[in-house]
Each structure stands twice: as C-alpha cells, then as structure tokens.
DONU-880646 format. One line per 3 residues: their letters; for each residue y, x, z of N, C-alpha, C, CB. Coordinates in nm, 4 decimals. Glycine has a CB too. Example, Ala and Ser with C-alpha at 12.3 -4.5 7.8 and 13.67 -1.06 7.14 Angstrom:
// residues 2
as) -0.5690,1.3190,0.7800,-0.4500,1.2300,0.7800,-0.3300,1.3200,0.7800,-0.4473,1.1308,0.9046  -0.2250,1.2850,0.7080,-0.1060,1.3670,0.7140,0.0030,1.2900,0.7870,-0.0598,1.4084,0.5725
***
This chain:
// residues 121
xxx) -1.3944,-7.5444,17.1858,-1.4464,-7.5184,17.0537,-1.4136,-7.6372,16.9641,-1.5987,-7.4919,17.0582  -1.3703,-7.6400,16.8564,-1.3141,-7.7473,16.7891,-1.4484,-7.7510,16.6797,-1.1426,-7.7177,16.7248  -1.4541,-7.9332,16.6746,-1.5766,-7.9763,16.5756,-1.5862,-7.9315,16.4995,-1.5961,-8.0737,16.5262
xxx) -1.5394,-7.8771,16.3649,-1.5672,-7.8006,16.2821,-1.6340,-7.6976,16.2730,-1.5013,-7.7820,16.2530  -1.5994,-7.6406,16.3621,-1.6661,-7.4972,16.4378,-1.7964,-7.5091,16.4608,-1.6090,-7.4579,16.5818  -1.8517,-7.6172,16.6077,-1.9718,-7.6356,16.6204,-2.0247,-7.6946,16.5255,-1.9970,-7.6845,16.7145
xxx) -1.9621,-7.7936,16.4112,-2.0661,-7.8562,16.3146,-2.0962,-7.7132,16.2406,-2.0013,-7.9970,16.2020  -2.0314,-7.6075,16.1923,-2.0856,-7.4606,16.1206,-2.1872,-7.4292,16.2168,-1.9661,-7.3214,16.1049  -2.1747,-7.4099,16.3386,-2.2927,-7.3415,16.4098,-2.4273,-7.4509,16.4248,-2.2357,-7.2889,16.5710
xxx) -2.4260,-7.5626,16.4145,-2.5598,-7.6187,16.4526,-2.6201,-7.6321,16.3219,-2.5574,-7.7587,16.5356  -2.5207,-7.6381,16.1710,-2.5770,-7.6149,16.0163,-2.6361,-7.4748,16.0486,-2.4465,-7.6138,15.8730  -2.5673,-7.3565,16.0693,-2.6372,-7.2774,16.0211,-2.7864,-7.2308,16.1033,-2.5452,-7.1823,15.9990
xxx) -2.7602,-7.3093,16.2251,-2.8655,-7.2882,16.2801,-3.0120,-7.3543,16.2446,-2.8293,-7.3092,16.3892  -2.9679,-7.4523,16.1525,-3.1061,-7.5335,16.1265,-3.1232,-7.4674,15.9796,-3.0958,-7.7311,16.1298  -3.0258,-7.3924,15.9096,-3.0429,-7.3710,15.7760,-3.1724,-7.2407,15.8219,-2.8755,-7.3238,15.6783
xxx) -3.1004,-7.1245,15.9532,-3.1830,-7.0539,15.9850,-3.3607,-7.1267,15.9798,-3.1225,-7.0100,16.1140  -3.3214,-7.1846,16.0804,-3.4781,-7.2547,16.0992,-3.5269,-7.2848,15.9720,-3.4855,-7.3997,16.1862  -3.4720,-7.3271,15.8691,-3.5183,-7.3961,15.7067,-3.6032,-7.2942,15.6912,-3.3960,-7.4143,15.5612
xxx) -3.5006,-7.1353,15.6662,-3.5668,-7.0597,15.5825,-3.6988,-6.9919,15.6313,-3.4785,-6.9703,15.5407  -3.6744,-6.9691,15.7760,-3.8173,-6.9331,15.8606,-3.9497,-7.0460,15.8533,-3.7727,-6.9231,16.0344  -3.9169,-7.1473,15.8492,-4.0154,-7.2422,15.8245,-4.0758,-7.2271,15.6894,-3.9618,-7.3731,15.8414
xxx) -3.9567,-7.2252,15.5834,-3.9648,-7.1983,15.4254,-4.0789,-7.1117,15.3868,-3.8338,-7.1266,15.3702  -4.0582,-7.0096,15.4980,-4.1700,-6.8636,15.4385,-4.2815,-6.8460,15.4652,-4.1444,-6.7340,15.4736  -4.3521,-7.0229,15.5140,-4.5197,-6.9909,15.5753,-4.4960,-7.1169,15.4431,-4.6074,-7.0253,15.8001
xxx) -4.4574,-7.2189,15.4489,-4.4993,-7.3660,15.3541,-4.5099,-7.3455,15.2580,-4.4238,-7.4783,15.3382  -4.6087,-7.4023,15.1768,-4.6071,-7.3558,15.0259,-4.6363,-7.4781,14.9878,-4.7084,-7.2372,14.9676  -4.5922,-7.5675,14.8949,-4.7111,-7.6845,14.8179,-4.7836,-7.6484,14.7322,-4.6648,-7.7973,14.7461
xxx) -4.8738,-7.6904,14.7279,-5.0246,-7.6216,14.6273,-5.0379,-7.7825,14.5324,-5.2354,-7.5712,14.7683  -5.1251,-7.7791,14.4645,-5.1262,-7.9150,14.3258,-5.2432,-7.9953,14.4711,-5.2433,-7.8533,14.0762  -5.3117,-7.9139,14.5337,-5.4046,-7.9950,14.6457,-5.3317,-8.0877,14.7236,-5.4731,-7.9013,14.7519
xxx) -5.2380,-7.9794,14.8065,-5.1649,-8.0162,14.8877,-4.9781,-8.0041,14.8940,-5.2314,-7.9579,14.9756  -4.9465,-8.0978,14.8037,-4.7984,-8.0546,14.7767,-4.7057,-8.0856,14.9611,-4.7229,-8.1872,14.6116  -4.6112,-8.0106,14.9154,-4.5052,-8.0375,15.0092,-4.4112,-8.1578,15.0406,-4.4347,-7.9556,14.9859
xxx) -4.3922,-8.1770,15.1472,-4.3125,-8.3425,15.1646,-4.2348,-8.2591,15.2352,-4.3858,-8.5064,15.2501  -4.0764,-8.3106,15.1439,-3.9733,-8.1964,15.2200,-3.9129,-8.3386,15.2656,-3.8540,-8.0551,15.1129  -3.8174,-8.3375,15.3848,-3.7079,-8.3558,15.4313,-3.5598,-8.3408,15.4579,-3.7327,-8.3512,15.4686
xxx) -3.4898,-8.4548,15.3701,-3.3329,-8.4426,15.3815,-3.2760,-8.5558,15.4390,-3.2631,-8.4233,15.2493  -3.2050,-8.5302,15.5676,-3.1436,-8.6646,15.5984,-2.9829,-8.6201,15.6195,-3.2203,-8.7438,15.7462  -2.9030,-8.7326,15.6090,-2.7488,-8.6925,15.6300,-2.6972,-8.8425,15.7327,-2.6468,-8.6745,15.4396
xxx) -2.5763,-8.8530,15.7589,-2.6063,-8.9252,15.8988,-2.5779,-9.0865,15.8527,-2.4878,-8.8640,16.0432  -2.6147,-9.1118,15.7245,-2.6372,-9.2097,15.6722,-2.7463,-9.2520,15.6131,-2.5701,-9.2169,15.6177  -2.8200,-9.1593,15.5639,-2.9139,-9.1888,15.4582,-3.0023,-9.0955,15.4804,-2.8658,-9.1894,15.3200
xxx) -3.1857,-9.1145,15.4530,-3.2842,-8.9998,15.4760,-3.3130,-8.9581,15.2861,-3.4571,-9.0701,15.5871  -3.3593,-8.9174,15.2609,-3.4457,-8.8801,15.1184,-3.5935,-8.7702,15.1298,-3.3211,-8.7899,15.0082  -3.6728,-8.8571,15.0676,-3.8034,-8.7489,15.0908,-3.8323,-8.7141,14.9538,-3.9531,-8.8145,15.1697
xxx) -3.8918,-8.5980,14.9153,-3.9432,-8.5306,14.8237,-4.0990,-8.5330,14.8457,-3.8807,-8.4013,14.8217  -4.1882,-8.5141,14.7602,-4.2843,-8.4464,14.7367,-4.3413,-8.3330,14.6269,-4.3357,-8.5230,14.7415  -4.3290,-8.2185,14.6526,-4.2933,-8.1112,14.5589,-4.4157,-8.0261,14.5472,-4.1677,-8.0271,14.6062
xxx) -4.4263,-8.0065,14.4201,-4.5467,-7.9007,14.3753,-4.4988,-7.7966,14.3662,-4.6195,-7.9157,14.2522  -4.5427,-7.6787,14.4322,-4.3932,-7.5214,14.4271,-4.4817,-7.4622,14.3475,-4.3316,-7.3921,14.6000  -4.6515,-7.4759,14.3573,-4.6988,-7.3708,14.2549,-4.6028,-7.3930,14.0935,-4.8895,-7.4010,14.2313
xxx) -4.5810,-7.5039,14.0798,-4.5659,-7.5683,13.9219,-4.4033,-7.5770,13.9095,-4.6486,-7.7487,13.8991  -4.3296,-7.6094,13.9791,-4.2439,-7.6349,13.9977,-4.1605,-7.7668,14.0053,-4.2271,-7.5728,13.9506  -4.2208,-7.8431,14.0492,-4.1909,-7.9873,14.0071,-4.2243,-8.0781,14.1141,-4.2681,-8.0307,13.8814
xxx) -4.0981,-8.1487,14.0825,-4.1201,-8.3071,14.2057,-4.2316,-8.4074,14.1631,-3.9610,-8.4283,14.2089  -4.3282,-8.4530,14.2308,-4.4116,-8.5577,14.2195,-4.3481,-8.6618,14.2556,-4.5221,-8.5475,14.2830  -4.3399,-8.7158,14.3449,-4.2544,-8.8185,14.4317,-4.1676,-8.8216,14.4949,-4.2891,-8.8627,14.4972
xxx) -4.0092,-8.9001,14.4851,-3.8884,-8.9067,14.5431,-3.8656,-9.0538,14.5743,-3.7837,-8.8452,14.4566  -3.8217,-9.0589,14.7070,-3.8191,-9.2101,14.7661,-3.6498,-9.1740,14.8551,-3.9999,-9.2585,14.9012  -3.5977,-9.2315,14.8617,-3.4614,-9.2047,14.9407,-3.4028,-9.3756,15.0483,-3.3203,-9.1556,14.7826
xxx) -3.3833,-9.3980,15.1471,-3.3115,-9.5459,15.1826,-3.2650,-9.5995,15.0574,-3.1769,-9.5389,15.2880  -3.1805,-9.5465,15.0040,-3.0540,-9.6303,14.9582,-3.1374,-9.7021,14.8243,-2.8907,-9.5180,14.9110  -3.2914,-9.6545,14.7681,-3.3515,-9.7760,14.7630,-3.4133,-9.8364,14.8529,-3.4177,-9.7790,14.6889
xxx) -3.4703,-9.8437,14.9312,-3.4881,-9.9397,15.0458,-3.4346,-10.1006,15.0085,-3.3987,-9.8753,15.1779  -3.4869,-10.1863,15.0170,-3.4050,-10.3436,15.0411,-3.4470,-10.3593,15.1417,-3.4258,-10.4783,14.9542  -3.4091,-10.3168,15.2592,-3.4536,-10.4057,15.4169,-3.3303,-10.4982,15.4912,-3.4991,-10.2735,15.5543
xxx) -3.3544,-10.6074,15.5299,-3.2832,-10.6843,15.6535,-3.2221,-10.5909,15.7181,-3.3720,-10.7612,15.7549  -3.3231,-10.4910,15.8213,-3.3263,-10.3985,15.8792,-3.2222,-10.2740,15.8725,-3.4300,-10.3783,15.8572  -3.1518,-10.2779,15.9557,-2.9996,-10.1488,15.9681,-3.0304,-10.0506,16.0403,-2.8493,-10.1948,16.0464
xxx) -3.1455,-10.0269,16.1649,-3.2047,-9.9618,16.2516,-3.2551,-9.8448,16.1684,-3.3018,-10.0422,16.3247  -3.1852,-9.7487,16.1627,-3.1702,-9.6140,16.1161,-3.3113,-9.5523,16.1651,-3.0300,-9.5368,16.1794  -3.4310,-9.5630,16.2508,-3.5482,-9.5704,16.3074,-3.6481,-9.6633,16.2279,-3.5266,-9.6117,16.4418
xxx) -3.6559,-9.7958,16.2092,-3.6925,-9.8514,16.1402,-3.6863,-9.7830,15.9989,-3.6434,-9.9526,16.1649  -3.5872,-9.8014,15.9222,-3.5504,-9.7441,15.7789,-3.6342,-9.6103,15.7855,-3.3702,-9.7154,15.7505  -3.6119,-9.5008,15.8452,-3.7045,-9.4341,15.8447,-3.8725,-9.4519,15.8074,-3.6808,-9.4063,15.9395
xxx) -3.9112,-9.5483,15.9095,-4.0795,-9.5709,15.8909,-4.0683,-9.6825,15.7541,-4.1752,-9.6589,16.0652  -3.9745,-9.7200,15.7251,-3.9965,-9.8028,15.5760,-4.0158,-9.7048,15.4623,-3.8585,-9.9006,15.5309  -3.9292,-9.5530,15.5026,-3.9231,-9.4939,15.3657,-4.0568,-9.3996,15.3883,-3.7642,-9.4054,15.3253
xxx) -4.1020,-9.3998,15.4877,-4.2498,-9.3222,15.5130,-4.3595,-9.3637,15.4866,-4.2802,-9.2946,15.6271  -4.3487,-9.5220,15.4540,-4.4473,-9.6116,15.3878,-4.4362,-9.5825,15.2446,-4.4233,-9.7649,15.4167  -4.2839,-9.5924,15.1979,-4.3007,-9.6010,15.0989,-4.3062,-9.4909,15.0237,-4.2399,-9.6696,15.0722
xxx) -4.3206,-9.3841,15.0346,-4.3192,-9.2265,14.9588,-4.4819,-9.1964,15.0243,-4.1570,-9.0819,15.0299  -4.5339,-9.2741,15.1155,-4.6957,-9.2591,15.1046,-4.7568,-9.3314,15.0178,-4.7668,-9.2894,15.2190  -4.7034,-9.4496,14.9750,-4.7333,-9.5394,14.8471,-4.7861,-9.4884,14.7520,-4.6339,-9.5951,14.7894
xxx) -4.6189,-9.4456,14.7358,-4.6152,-9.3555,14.5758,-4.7163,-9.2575,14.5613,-4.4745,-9.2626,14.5480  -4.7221,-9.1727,14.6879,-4.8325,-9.0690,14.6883,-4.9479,-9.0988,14.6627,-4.8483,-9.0107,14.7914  -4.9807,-9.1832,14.7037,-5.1735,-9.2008,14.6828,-5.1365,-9.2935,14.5428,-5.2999,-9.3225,14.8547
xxx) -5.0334,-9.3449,14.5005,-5.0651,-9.4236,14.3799,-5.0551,-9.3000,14.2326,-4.9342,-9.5693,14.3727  -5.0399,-9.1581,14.3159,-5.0516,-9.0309,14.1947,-5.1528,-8.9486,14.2549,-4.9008,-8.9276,14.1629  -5.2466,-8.9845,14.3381,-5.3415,-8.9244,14.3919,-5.3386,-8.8341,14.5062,-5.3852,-8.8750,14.3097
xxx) -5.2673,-8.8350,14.5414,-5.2268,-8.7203,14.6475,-5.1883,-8.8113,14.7890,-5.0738,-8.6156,14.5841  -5.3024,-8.7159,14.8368,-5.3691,-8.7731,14.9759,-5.3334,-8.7173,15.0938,-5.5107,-8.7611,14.9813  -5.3155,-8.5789,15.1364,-5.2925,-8.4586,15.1841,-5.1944,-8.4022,15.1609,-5.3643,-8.3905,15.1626
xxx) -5.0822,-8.3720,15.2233,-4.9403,-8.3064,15.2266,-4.8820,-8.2119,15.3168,-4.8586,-8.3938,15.2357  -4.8325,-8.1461,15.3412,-4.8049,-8.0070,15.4195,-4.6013,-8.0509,15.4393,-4.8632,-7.8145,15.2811  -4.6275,-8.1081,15.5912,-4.4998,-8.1141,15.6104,-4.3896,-8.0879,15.6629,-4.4916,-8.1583,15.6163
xxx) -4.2541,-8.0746,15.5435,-4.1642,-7.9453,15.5666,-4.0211,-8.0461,15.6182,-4.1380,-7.8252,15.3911  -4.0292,-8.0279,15.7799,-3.9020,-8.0817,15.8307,-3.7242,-8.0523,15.7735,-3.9165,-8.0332,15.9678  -3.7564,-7.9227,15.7114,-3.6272,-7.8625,15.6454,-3.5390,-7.8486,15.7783,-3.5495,-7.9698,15.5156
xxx) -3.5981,-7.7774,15.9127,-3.4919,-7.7333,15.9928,-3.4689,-7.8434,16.0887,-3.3678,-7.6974,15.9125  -3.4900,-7.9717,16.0938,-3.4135,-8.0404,16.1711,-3.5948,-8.0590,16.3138,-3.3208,-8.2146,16.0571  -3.4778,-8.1459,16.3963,-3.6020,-8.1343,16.4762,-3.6859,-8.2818,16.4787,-3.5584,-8.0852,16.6326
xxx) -3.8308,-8.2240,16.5396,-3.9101,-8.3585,16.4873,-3.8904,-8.4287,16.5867,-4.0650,-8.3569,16.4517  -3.8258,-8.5489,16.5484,-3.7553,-8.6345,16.6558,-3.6655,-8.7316,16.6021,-3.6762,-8.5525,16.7507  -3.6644,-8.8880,16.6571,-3.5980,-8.9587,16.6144,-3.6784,-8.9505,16.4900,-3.4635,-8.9351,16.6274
xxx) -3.5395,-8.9935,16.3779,-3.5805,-9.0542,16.2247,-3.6797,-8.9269,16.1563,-3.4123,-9.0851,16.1091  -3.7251,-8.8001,16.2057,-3.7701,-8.7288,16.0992,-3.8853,-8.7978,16.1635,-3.7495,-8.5627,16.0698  -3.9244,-8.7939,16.2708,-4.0629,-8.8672,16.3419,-4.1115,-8.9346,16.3384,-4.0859,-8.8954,16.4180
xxx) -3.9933,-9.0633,16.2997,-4.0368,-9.2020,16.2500,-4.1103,-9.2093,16.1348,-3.9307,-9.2847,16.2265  -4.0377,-9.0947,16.0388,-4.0669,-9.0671,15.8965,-4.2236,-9.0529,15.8631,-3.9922,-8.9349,15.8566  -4.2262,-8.9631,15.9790,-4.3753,-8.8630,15.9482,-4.4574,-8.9625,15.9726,-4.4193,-8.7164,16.0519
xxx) -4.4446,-9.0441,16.0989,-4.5253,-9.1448,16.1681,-4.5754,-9.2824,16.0556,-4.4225,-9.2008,16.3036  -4.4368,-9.3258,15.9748,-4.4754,-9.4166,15.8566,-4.5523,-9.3783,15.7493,-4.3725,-9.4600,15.7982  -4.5548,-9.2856,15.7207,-4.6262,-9.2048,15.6276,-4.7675,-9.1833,15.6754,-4.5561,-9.0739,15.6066
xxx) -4.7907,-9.1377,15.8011,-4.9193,-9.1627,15.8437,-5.0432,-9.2591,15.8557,-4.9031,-9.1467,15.9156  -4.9175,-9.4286,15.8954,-4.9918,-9.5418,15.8899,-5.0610,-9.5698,15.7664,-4.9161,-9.6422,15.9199  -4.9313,-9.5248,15.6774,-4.9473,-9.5702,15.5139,-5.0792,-9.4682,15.4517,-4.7716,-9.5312,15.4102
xxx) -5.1370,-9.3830,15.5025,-5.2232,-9.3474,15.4530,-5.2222,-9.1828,15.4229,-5.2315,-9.4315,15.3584  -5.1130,-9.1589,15.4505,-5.0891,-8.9895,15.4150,-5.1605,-8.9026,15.5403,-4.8954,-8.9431,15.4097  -5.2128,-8.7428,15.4644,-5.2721,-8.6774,15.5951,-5.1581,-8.5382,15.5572,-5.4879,-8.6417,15.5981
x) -5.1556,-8.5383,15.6968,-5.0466,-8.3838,15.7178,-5.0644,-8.3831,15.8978,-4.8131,-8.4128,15.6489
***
C-alpha cells in the first residue's frame, strides 16, 4: 500500500470519527466547546460557543515561547495556557471535543494541562 494511500485512509477515518463525535457535542454559553487541532508540528485549541457562533478563546504552540521542544511538554504548556485565557473570560466548565484523534499522547497531555490549570471537562 503506498503512503499516500494509507495517509487517505487513517484521515478519513478520524474525519469519520469527527463527525460521529460532532453529533452528541454541542457548546452552550455555560459550557462552550474546547475543540482540538493538531498537525505533526504544531497543536491549536479553540474554545467555541456553537449556540452563538463564535470563538471565545484561541491559543495555538507557535505562540508558545518555551526552551522546551518536547512535543508532550508543549502540549501541557498550551493546556495551561487556553485554561488561563478561559477562566480570565469566565468560563470554568468545557465539553471536550478531541476532533477524531485519539486521546493519547499530545491530545492527553493537552486535556491533562488544562485540568491542572483549572479547567473542568
């Protein structure tokens, strides 16, 4: 099977998973959504109000300033810091949307920094 090939089948397989996950999550103004995008460089988190339509909070690495290159680490830095932002706009409670990938490694780390920092999901 040539890479191209399997990189189409393991995308569409998590896009599958996206949209099945997609159709229970909702963000509410209570409890908005913390979506997940990572690419094999860089993570980016959202926090999204779907009743309203609108992003509350966006944190991505590539602001990040860390020492730190540990793609694991960077993770729990950007999970601190998009829990920051969150409670510094009031929002305490979040409903969280892996976007397909599995919870493991950097999405885990993610969730896990975000937890210390004060976020509930």
């Amino acid at each position: 099977m040539s890479r191209n090939l399997l990189q189409n089948l393991k995308n569409s397989a998590r896009l599958r998973r996206k949209r099945r996950v997609r159709s229970r999550i909702f963000g509410t103004s209570e409890r908005p959504r913390l979506s997940v995008n990572r690419s094999l460089s860089q993570m980016s988190v959202q926090v999204i109000d779907d009743s309203r339509g609108v992003t509350l909070v966006a944190s991505s690495t590539k602001g990040l300033s860390s020492k730190s290159q540990n793609p694991l680490e960077l993770a729990s830095l950007l999970g601190k810091d998009v829990a920051e932002k969150c409670l510094a706009h009031d929002v305490k409670t979040v409903v969280f949307d892996r976007s397909g990938y599995l919870y493991h490694g950097r999405v885990k780390s993610l969730a896990d920094g975000a937890r210390e920092a004060g976020l509930i999901f």
